[in-house]
PDB file of N, H, CA, C and O in Angstrom:
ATOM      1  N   UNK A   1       0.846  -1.189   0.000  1.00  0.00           N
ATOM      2  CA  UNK A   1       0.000   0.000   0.000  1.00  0.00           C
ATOM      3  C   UNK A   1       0.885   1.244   0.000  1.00  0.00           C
ATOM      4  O   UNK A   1       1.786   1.429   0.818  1.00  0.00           O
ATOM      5  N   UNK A   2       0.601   1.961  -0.845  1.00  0.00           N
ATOM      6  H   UNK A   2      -0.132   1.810  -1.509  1.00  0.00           H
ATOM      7  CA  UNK A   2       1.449   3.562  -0.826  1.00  0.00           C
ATOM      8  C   UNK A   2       1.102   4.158   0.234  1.00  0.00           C
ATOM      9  O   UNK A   2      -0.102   4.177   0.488  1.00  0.00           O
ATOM     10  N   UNK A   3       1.938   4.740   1.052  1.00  0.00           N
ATOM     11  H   UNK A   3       2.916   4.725   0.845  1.00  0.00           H
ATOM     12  CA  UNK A   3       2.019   6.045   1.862  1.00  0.00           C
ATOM     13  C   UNK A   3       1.424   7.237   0.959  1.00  0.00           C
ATOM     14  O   UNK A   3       1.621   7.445  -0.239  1.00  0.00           O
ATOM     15  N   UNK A   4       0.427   8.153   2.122  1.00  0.00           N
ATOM     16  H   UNK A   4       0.267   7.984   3.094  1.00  0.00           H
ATOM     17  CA  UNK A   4       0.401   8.944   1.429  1.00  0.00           C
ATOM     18  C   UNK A   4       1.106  10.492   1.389  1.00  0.00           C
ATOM     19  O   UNK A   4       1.444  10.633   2.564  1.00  0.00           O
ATOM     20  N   UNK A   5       1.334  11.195   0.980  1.00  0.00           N
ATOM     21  H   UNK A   5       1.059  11.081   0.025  1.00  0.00           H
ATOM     22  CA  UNK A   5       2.063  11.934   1.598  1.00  0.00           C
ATOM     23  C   UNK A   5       1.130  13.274   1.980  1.00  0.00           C
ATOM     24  O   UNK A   5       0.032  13.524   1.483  1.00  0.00           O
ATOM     25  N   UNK A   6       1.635  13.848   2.701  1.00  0.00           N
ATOM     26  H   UNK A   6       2.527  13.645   3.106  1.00  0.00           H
ATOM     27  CA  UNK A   6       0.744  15.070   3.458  1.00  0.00           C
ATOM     28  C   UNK A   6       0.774  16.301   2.635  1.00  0.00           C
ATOM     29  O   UNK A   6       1.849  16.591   2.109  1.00  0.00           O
ATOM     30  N   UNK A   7      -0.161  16.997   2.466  1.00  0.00           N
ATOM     31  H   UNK A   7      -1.034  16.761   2.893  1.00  0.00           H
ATOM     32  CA  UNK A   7      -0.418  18.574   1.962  1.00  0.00           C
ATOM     33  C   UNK A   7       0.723  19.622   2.791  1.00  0.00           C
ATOM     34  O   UNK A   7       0.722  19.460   4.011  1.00  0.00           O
ATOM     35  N   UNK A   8       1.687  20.668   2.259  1.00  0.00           N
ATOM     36  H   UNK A   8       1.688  20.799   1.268  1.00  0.00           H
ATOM     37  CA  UNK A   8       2.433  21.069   3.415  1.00  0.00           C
ATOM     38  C   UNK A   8       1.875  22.785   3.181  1.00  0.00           C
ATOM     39  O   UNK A   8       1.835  23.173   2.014  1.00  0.00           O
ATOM     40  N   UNK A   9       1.517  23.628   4.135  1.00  0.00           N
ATOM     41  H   UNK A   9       1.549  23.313   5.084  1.00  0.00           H
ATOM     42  CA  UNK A   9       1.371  25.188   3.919  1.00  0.00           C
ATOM     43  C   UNK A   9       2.452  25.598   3.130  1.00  0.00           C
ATOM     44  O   UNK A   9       3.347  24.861   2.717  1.00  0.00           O
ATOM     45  N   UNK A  10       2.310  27.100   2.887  1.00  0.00           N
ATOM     46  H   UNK A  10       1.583  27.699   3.223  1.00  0.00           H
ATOM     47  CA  UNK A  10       3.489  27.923   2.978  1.00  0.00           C
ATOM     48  C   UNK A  10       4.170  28.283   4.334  1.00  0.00           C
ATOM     49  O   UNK A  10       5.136  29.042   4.250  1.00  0.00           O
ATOM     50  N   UNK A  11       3.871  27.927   5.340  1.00  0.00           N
ATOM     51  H   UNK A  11       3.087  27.311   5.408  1.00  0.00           H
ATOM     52  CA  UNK A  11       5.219  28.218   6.276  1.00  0.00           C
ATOM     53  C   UNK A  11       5.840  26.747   6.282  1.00  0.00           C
ATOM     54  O   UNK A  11       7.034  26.446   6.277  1.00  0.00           O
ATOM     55  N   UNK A  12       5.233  26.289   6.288  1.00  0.00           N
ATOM     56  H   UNK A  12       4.263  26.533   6.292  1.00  0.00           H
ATOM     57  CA  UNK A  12       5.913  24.728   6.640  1.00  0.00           C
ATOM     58  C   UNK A  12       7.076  24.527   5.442  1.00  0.00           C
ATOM     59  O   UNK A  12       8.262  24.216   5.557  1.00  0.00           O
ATOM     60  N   UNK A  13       6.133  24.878   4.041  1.00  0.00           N
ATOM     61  H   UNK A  13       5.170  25.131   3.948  1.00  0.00           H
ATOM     62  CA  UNK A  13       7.365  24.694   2.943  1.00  0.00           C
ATOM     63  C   UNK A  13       8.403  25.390   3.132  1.00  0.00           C
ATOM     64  O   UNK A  13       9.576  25.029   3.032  1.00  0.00           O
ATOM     65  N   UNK A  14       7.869  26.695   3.490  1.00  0.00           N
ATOM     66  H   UNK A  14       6.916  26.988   3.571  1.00  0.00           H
ATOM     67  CA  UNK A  14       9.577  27.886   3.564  1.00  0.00           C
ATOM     68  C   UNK A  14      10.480  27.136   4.770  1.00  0.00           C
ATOM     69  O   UNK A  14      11.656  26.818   4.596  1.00  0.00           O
ATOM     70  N   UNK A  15       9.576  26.854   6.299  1.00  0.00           N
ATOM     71  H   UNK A  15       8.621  27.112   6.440  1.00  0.00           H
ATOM     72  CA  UNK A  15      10.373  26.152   6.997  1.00  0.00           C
ATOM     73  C   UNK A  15      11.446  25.292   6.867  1.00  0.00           C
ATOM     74  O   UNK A  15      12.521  25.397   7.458  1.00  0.00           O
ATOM     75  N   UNK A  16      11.043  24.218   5.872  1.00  0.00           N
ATOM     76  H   UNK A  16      10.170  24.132   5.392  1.00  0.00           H
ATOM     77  CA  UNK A  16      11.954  23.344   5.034  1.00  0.00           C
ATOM     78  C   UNK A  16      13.125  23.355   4.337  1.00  0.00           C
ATOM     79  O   UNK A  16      14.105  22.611   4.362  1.00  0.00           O
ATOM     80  N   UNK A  17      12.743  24.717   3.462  1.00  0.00           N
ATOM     81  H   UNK A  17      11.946  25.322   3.441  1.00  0.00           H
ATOM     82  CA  UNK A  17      13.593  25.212   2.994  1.00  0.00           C
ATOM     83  C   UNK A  17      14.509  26.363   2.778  1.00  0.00           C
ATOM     84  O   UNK A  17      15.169  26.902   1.890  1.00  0.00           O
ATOM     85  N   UNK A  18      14.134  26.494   4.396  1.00  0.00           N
ATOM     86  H   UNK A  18      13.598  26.055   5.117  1.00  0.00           H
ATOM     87  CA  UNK A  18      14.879  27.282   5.340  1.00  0.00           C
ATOM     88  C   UNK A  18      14.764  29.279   4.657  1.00  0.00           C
ATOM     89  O   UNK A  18      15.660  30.121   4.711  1.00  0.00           O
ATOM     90  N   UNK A  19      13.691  29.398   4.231  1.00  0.00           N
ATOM     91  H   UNK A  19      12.963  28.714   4.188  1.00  0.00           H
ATOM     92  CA  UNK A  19      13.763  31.047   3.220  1.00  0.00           C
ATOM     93  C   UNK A  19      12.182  31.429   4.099  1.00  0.00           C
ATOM     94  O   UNK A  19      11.519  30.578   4.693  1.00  0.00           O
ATOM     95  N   UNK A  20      11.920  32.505   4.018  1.00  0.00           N
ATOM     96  H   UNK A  20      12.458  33.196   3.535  1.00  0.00           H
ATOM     97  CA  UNK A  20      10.723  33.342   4.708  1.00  0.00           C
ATOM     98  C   UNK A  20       9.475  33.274   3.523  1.00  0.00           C
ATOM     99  O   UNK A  20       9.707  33.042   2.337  1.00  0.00           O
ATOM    100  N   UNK A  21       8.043  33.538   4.116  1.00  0.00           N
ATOM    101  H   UNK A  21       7.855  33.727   5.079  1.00  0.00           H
ATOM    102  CA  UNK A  21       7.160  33.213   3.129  1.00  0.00           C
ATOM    103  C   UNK A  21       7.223  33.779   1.799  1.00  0.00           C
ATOM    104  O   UNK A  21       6.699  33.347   0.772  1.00  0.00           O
ATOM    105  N   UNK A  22       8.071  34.995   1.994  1.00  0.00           N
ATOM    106  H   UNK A  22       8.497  35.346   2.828  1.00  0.00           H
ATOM    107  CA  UNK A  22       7.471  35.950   0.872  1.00  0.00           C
ATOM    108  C   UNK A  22       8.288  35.354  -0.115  1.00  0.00           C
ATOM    109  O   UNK A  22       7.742  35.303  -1.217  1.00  0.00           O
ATOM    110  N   UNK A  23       9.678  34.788  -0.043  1.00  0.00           N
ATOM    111  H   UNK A  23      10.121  34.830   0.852  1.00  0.00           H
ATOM    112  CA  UNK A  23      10.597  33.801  -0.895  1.00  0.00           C
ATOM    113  C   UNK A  23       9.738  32.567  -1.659  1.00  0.00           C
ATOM    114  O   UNK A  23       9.992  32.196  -2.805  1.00  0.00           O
ATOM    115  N   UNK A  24       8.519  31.918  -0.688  1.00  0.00           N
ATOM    116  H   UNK A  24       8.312  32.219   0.243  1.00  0.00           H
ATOM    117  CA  UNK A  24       7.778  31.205  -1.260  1.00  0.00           C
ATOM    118  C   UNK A  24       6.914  31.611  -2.374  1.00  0.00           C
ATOM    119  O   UNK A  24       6.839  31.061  -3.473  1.00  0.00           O
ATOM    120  N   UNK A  25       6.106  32.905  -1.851  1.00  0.00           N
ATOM    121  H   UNK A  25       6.167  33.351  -0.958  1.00  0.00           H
ATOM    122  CA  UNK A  25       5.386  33.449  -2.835  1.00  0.00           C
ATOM    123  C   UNK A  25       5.798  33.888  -3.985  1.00  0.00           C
ATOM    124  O   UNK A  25       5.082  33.747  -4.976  1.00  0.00           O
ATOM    125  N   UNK A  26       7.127  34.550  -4.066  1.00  0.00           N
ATOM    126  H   UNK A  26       7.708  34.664  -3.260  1.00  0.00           H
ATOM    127  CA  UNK A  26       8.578  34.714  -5.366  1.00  0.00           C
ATOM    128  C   UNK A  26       8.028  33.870  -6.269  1.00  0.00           C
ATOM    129  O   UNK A  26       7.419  33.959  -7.335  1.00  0.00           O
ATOM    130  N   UNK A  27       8.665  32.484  -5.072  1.00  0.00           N
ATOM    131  H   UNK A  27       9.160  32.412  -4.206  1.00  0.00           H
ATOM    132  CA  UNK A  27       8.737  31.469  -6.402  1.00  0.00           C
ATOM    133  C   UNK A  27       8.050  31.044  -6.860  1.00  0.00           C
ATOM    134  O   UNK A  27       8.551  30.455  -7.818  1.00  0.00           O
ATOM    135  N   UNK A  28       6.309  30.815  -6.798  1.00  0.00           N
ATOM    136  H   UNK A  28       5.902  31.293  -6.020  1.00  0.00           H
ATOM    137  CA  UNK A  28       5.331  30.503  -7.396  1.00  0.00           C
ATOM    138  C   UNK A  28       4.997  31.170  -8.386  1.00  0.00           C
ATOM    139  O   UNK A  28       4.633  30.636  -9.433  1.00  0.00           O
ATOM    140  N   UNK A  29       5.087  32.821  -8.164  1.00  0.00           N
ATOM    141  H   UNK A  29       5.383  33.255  -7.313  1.00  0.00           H
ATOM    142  CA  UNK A  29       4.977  33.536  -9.098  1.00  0.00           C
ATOM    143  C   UNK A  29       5.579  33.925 -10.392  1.00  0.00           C
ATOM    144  O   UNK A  29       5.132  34.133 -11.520  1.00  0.00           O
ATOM    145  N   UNK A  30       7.315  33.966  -9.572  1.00  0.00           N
ATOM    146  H   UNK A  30       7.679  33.797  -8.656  1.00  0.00           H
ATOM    147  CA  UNK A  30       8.183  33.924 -11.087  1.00  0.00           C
ATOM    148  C   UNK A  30       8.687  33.057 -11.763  1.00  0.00           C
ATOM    149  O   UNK A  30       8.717  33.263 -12.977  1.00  0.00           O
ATOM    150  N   UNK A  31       9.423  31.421 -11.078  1.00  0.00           N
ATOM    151  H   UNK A  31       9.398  31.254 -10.092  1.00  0.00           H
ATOM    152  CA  UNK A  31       9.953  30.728 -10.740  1.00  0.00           C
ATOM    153  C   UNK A  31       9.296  29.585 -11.506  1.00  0.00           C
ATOM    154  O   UNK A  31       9.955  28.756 -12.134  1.00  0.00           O
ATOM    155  N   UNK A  32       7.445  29.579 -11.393  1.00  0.00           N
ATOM    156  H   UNK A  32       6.910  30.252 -10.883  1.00  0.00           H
ATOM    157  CA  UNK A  32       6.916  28.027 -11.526  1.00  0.00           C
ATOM    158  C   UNK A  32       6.637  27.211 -10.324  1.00  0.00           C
ATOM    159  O   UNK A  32       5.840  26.274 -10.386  1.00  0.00           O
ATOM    160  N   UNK A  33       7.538  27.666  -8.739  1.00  0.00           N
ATOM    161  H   UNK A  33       8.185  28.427  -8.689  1.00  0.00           H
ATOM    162  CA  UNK A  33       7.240  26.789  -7.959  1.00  0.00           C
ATOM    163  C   UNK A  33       5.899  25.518  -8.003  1.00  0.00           C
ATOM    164  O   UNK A  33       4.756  25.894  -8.260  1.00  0.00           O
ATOM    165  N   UNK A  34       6.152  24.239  -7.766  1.00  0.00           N
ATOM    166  H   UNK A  34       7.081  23.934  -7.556  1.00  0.00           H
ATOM    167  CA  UNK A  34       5.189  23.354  -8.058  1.00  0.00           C
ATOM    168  C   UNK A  34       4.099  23.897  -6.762  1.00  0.00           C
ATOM    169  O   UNK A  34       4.808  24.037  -5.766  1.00  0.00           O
ATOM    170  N   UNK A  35       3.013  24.158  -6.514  1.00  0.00           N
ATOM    171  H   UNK A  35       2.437  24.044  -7.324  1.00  0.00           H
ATOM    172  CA  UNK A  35       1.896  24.508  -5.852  1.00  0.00           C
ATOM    173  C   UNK A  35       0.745  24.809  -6.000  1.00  0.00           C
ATOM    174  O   UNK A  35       0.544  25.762  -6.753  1.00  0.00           O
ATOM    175  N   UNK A  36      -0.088  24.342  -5.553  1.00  0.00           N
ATOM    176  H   UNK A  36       0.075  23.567  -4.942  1.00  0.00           H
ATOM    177  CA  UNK A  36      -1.515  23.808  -5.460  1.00  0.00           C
ATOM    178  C   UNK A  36      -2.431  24.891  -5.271  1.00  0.00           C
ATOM    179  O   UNK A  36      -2.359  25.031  -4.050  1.00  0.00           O
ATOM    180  N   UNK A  37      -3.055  25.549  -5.583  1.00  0.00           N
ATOM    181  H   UNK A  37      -3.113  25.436  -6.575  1.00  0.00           H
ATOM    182  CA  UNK A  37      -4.167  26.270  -4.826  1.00  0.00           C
ATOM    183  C   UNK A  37      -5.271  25.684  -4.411  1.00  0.00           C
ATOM    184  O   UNK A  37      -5.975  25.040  -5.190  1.00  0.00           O
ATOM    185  N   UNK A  38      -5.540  25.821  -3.227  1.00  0.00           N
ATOM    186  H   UNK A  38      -4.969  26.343  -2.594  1.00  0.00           H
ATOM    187  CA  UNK A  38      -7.007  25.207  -3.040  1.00  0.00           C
ATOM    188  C   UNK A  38      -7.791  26.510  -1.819  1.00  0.00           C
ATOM    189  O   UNK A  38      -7.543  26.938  -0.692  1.00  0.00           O
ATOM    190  N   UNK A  39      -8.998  26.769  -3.082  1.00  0.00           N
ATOM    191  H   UNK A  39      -9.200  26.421  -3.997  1.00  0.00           H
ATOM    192  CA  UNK A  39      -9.598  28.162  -1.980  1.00  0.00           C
ATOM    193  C   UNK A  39      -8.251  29.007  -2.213  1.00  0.00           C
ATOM    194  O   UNK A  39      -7.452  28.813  -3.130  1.00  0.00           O
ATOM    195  N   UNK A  40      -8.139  30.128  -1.054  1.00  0.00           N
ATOM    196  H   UNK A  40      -8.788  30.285  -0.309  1.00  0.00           H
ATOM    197  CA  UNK A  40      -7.562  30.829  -0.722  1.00  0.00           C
ATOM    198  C   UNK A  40      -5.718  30.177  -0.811  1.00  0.00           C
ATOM    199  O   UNK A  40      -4.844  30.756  -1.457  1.00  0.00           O
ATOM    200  N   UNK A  41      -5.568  29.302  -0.259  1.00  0.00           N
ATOM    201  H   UNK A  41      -6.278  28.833   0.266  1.00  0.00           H
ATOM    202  CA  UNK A  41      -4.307  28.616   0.549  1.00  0.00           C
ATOM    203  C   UNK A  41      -3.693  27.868  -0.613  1.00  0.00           C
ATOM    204  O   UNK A  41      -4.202  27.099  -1.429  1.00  0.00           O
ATOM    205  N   UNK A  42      -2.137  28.422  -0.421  1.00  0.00           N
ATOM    206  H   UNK A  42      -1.724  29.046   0.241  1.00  0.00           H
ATOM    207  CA  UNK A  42      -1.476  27.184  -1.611  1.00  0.00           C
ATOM    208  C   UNK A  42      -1.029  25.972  -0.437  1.00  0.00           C
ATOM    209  O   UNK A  42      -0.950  25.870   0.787  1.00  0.00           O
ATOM    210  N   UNK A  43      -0.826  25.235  -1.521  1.00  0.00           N
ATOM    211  H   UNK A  43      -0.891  25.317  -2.515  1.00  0.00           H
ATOM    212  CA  UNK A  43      -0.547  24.261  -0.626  1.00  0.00           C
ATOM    213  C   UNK A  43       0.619  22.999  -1.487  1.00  0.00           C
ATOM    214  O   UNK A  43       0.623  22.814  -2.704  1.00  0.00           O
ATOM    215  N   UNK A  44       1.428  22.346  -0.588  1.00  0.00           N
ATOM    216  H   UNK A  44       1.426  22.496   0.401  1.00  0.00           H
ATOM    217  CA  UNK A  44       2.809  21.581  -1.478  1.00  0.00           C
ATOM    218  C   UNK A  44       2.839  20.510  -1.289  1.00  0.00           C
ATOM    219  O   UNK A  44       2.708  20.194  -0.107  1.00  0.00           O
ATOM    220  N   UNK A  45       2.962  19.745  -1.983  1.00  0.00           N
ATOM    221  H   UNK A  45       3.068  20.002  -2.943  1.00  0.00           H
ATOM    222  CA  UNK A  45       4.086  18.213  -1.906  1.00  0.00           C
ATOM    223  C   UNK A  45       5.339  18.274  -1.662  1.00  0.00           C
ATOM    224  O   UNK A  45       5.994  18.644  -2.637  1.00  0.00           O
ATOM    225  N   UNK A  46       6.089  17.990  -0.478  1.00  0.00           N
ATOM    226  H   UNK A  46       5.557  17.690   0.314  1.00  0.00           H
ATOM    227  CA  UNK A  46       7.342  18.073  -0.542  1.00  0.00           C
ATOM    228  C   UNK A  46       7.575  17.557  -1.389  1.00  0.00           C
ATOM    229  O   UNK A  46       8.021  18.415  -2.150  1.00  0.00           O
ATOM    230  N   UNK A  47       7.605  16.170  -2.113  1.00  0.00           N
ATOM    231  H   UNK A  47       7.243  15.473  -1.495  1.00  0.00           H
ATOM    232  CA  UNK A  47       8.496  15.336  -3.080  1.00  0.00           C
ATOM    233  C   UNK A  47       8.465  16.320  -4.443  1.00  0.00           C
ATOM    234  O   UNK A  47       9.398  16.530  -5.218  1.00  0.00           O
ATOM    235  N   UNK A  48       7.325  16.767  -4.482  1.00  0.00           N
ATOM    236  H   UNK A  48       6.568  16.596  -3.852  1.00  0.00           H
ATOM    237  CA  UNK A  48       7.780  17.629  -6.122  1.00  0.00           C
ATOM    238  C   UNK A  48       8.375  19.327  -6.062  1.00  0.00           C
ATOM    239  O   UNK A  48       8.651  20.088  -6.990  1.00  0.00           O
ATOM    240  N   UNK A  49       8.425  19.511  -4.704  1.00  0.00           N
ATOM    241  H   UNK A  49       8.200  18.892  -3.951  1.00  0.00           H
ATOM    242  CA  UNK A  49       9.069  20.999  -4.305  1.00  0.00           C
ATOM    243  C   UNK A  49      10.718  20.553  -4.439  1.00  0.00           C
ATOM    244  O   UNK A  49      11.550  21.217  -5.056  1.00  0.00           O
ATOM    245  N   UNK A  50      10.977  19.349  -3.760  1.00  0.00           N
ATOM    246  H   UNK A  50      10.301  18.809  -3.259  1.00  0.00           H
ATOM    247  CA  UNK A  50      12.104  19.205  -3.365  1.00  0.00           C
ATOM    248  C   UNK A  50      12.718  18.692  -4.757  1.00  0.00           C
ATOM    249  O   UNK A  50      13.923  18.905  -4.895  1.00  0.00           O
ATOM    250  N   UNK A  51      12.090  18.083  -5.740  1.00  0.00           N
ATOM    251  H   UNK A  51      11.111  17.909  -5.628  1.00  0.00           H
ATOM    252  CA  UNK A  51      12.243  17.481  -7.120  1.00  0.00           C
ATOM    253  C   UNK A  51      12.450  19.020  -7.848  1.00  0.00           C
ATOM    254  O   UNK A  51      13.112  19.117  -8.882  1.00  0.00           O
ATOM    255  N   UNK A  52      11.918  20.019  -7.304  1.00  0.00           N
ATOM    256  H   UNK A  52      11.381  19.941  -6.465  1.00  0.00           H
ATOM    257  CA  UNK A  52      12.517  21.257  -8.301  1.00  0.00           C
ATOM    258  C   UNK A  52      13.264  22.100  -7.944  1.00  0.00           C
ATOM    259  O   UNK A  52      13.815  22.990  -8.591  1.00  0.00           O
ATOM    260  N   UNK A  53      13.334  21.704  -6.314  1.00  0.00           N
ATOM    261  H   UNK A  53      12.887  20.981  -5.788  1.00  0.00           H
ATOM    262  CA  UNK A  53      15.048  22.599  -6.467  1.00  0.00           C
ATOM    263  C   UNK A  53      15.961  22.138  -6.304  1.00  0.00           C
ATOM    264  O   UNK A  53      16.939  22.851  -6.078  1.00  0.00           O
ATOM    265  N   UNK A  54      16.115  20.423  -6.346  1.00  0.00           N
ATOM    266  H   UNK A  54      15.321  19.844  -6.530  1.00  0.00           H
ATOM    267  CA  UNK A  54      17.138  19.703  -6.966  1.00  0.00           C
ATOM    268  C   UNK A  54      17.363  19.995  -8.847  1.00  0.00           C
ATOM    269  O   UNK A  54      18.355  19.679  -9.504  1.00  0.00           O
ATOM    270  N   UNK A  55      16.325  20.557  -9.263  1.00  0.00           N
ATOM    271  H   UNK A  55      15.519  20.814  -8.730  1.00  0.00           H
ATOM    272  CA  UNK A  55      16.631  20.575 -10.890  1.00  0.00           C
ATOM    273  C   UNK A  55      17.029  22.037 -11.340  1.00  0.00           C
ATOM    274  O   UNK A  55      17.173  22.520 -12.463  1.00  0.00           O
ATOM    275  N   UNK A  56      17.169  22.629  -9.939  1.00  0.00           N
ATOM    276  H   UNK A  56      17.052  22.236  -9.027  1.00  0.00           H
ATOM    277  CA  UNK A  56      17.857  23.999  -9.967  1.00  0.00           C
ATOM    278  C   UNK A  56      16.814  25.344 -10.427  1.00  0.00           C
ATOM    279  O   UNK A  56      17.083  26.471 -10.844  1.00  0.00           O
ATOM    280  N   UNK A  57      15.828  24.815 -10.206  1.00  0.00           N
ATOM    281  H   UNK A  57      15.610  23.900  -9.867  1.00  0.00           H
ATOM    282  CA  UNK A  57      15.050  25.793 -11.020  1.00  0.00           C
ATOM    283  C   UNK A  57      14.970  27.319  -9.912  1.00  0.00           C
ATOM    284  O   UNK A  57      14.785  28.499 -10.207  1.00  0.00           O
ATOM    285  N   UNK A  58      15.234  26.539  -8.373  1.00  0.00           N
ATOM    286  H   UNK A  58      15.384  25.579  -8.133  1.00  0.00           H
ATOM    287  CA  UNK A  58      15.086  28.169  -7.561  1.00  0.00           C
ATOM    288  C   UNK A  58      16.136  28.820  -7.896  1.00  0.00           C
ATOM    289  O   UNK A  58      16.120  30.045  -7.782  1.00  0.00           O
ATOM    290  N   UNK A  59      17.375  28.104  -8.421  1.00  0.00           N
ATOM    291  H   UNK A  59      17.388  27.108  -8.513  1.00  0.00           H
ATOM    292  CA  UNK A  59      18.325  28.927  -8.286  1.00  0.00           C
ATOM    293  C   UNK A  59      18.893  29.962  -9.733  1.00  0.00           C
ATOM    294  O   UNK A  59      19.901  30.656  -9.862  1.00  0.00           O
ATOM    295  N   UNK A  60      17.644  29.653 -10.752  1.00  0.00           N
ATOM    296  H   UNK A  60      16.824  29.089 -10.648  1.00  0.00           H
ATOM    297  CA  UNK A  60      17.787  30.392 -11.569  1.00  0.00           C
ATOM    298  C   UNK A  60      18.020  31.822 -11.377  1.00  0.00           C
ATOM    299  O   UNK A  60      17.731  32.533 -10.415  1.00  0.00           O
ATOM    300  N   UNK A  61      18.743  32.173 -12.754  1.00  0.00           N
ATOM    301  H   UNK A  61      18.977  31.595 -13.535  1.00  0.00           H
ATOM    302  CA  UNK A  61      18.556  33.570 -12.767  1.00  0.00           C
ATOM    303  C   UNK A  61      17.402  34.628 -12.999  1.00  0.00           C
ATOM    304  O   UNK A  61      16.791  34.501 -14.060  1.00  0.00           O
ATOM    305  N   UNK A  62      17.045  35.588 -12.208  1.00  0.00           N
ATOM    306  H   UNK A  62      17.542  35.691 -11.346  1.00  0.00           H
ATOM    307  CA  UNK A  62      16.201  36.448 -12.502  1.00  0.00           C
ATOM    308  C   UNK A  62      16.286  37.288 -13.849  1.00  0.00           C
ATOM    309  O   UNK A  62      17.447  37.655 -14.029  1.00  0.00           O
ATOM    310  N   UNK A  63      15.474  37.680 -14.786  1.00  0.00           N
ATOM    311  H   UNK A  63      14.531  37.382 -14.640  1.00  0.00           H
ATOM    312  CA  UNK A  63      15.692  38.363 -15.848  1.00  0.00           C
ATOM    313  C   UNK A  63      15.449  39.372 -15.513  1.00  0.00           C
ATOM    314  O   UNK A  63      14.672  39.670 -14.606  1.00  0.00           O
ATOM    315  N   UNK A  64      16.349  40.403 -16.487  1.00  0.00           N
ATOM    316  H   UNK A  64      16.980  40.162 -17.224  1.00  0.00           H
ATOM    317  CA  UNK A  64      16.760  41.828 -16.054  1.00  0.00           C
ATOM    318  C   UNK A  64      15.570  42.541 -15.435  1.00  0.00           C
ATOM    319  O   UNK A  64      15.891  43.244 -14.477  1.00  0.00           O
ATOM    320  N   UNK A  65      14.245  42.539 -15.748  1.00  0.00           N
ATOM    321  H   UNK A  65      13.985  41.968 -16.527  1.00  0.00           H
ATOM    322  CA  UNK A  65      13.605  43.405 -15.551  1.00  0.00           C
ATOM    323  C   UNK A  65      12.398  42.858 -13.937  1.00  0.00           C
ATOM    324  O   UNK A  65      11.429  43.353 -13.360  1.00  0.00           O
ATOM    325  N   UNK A  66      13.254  41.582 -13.801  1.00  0.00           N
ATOM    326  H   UNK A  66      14.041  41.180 -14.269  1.00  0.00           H
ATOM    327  CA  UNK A  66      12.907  40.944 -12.268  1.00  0.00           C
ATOM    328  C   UNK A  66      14.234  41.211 -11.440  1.00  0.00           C
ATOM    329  O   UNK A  66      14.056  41.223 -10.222  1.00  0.00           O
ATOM    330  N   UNK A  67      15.425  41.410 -11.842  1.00  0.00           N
ATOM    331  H   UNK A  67      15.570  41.401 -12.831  1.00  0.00           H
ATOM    332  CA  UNK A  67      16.353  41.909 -10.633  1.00  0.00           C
ATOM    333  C   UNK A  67      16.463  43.177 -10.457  1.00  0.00           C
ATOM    334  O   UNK A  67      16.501  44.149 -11.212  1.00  0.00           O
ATOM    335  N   UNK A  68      16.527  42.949  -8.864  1.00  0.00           N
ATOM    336  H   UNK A  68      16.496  42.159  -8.252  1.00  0.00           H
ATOM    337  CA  UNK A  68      16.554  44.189  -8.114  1.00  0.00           C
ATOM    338  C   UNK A  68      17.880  44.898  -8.432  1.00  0.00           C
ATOM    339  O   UNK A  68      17.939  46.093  -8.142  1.00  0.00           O
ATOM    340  N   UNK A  69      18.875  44.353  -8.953  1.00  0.00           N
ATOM    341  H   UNK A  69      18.827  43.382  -9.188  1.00  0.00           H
ATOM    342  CA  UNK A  69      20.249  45.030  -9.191  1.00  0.00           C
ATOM    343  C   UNK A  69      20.119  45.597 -10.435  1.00  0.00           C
ATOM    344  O   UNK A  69      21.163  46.069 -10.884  1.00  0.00           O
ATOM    345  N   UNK A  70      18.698  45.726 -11.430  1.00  0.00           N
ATOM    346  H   UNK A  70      17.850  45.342 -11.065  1.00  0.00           H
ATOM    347  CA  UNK A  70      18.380  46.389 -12.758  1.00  0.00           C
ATOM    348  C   UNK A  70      17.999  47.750 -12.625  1.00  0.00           C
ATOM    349  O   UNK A  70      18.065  48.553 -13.556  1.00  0.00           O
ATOM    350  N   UNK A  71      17.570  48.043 -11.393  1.00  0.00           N
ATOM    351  H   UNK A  71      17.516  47.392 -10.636  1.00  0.00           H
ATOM    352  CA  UNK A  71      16.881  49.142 -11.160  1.00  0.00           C
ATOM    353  C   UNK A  71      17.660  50.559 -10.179  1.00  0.00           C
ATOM    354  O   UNK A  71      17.390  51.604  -9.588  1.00  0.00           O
ATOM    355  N   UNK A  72      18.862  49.573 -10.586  1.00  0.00           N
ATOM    356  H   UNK A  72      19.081  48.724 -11.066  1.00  0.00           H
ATOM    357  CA  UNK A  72      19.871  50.661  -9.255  1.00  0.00           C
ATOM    358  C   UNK A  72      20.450  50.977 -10.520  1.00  0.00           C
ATOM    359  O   UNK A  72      20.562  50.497 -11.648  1.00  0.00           O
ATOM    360  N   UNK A  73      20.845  52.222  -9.703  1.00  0.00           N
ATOM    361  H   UNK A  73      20.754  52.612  -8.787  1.00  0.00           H
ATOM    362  CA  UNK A  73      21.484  53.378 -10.811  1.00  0.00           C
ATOM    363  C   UNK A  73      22.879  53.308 -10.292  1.00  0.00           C
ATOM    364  O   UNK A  73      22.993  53.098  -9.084  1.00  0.00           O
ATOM    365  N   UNK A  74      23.782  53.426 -10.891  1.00  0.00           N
ATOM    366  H   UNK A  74      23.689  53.596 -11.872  1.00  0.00           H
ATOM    367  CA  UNK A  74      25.769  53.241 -11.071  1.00  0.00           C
ATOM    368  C   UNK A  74      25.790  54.466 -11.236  1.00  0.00           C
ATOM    369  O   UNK A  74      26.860  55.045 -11.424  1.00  0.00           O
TER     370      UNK A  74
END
């Protein structure tokens, strides 16, 4: 019989992966983060959160007009 695995919040996910909520919300928005909406509340699978930032996808680069270092003046 499969285990099933549990629904995780956004604090619990950021908990995990050790970054603050608003890092969570980032990454859903710019990123793709894998997450669920249900109602109001997202909600995660660790196995496919943890399956995408083993494939490096958090650690992409931001494009110019998403980094904060685009908007500072030299």
């Amino acid at each position: 019989m499969q285990e099933h695995e549990r629904w995780l919040s956004v604090e619990e996910i950021a908990a995990h992966l050790g970054v603050n909520r608003d890092t969570i919300y980032k990454w859903i928005e710019r990123k793709q983060m894998p997450a669920h909406k249900l109602g109001k509340l997202w909600k995660f699978k660790i196995s496919e959160v943890d399956e995408w930032i083993r494939g490096g996808k958090a650690a992409e680069q931001l494009s110019d007009e998403e980094s904060p270092d685009s908007k500072r003046e030299e």
